[in-house]
N, C-alpha and C positions, 0 to 999 in steps of 0.2 A: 424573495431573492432566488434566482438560479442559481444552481454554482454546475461550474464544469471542472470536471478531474483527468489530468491529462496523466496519467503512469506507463512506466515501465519496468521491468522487471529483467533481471543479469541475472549469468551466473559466474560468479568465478572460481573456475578450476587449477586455478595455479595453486592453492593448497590441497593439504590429500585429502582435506573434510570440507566437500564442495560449501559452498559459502553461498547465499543466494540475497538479492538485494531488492527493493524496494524501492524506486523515484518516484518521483512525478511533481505536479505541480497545481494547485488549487486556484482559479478564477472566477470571476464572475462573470455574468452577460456579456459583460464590454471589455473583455481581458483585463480587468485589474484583478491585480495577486489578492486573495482574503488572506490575510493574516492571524496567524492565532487560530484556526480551522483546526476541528479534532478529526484525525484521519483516524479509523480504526480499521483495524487487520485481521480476520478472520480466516484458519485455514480451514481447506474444503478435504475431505475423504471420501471418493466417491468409490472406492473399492469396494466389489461384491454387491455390487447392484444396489447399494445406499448409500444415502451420503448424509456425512458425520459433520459437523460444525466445530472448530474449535476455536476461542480465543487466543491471539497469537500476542496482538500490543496496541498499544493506543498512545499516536503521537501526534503534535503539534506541528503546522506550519510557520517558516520562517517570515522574514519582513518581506518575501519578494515569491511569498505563497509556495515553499518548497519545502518537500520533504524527503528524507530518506533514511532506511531503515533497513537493517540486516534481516532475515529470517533463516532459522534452521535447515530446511532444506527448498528443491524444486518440488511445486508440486501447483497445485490450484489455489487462489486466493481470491475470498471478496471484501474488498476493500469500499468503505464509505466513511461519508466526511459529513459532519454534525459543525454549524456556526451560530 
């Protein structure tokens, strides 16, 4: 099975401690939603010429292959989906 990962990523600055957010939406070949799909979220630190991996969360897609999730701050992330 393929799956395609369609994401995006916000920020919202309307509060004083920026808020940053996670979308997207989980398919397969033929645009049907996978459902139940473990998306996991890993932040990236590429400061000072390495880069640092860190676990961030691990969530689940909806009936209609959607997810979304807050994270700490802006910054890099790689995201991948296990079904």
């Amino acid at each position: 099975m393929f799956i395609i990962l369609v994401a995006g990523f916000s920020l919202d600055y309307a509060q004083s401690n920026q808020q940053a957010s996670v979308t997207g939406t989980v398919v397969d070949e033929d645009g049907n939603p996978i459902i139940g799909a473990n998306v996991t979220i890993l932040s990236l630190d590429v400061r000072y010429y390495r880069q640092r991996v860190s676990f961030v969360k691990i969530i689940k897609t909806d009936s209609a292959g959607r997810f979304s999730t807050s994270v700490d701050r802006e910054g890099a992330y790689l995201i991948y989906v296990t079904y």
